[in-house]
N, C-alpha and C positions, 0 to 999 in steps of 0.2 A: 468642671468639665469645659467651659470656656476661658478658664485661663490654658488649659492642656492644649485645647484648639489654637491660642495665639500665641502658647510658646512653641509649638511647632511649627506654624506660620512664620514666625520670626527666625526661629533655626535653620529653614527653609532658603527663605531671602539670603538671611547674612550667608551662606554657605555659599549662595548662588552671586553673591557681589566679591566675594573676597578668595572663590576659587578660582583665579585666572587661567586659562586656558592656555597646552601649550599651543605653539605652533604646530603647522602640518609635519615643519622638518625636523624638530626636536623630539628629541627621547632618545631611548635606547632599544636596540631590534640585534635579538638572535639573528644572523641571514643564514648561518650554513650552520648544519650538524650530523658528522659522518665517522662511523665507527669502522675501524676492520679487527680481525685477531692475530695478532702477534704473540707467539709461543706461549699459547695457549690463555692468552691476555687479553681483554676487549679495552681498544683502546681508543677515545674519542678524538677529534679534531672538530673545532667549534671556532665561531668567525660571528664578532659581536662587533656593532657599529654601534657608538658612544655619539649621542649629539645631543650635549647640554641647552639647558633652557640660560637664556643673558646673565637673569640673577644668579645662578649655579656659578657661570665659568667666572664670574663679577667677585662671586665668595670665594673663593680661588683663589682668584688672583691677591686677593688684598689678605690673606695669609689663613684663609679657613682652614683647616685639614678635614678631606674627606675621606671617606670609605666607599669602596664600591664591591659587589660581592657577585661572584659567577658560581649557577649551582647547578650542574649535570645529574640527573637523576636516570636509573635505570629502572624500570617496573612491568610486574607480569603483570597482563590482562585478565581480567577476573571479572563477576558475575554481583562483585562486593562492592558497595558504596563505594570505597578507599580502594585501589589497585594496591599491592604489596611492592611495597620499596625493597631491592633488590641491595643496590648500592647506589652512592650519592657520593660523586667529585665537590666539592668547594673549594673555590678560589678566592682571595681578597687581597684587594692591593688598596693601599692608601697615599693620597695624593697631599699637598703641601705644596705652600712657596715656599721658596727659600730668598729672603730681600737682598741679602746679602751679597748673597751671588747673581742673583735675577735670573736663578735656575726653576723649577718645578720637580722638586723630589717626590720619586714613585717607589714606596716599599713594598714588596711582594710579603703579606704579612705569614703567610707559611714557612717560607725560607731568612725571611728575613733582609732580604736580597737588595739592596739599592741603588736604584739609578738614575741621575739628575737630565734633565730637558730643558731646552732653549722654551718652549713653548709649550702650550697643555695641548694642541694638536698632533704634536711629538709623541706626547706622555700617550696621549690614547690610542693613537695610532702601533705603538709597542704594544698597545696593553691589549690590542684586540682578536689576537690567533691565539689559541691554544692549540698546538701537537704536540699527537702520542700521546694524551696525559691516560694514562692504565683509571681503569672504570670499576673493572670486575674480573672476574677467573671465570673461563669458560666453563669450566667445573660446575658452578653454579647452576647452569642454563639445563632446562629439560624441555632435550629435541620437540616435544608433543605443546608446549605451551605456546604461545603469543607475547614479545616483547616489544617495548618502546620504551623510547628516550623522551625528558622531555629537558628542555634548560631555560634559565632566567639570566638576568642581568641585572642587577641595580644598582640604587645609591641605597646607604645603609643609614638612613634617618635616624633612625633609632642611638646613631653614637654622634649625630651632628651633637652642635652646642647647644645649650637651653633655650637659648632664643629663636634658632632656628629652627628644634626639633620641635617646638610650638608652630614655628609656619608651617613647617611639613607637614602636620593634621590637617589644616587651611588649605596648603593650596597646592594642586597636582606636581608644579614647576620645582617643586622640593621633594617630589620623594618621584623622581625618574624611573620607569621598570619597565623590561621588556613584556611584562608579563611571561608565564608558564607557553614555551613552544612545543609542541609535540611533534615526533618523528620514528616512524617505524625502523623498528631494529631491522 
């Protein structure tokens, strides 16, 4: 019983020494999420501010490849633990040096799409609107319910490298997220 006590005492600490905090100005923050219908289409428009933590844009720079992942979700309002997921946009784009060129290659990993930037404020700066991206079929929607949108942003830890998808358990500065924003339809 007393080792359980001082190995959670100690889990406690190291967690609280080696989780660095970010900054007030870093992270990532959903700001806008607006939907209209277009022939007979819900279609979202979403406005994500990207502001890495030093070690992030530092990984980057010296040739990490990262992932980042944008996810629009549509859900009826229910009475049920879990709301019902309607439909769900995802987007990912994957970022990269390129030394060679002393570019930052941005792949849009759905299309496949690629396009090289002087700078990674370039690279996010592109990467931060979405329009018109189609959601769902008005079809779907029953006039009498309640809906809402809700969207994320992140970095996708989980495909960093080994080394660093170990810090990203560690420490908040590696695994960036807007967290879940909510917005009535």
């Amino acid at each position: 019983m007393r080792l359980q006590a001082s190995f959670s005492l100690f889990f406690i600490i190291v967690s609280i020494l080696f989780t660095a905090p970010l900054h007030a100005d870093d992270g990532i923050m959903v700001r806008e999420l607006s939907s209209k219908v277009l022939d007979k289409k819900i279609r979202v428009n979403c406005e994500v501010e990207y502001k890495l933590d030093d070690r992030v844009k530092e990984a980057l720079r010296n040739g990490i490849a990262m992932s980042f992942i944008l996810e629009i979700e549509l859900r009826e309002e229910s009475d049920y633990w879990v709301d019902p997921l309607l439909s769900q946009l995802k987007r990912e784009f994957r970022v990269k040096y390129h030394a060679l060129s002393n570019q930052f290659v941005m792949v849009e990993m759905g299309s496949h799409k690629e396009r090289t930037f002087p700078d990674l404020y370039s690279a996010f700066y592109y990467q931060r609107k979405i329009r018109n991206a189609e959601l769902a079929s008005l079809d779907m929607l029953d006039l009498e319910h309640e809906y809402y949108f809700r969207a994320r942003a992140r970095l996708a830890s989980e495909r960093l490298p080994l080394p660093l998808r170990i810090k990203s358990y560690i420490s908040t500065g590696w695994r960036p997220s807007s967290g879940w924003t909510v917005w009535p339809m």
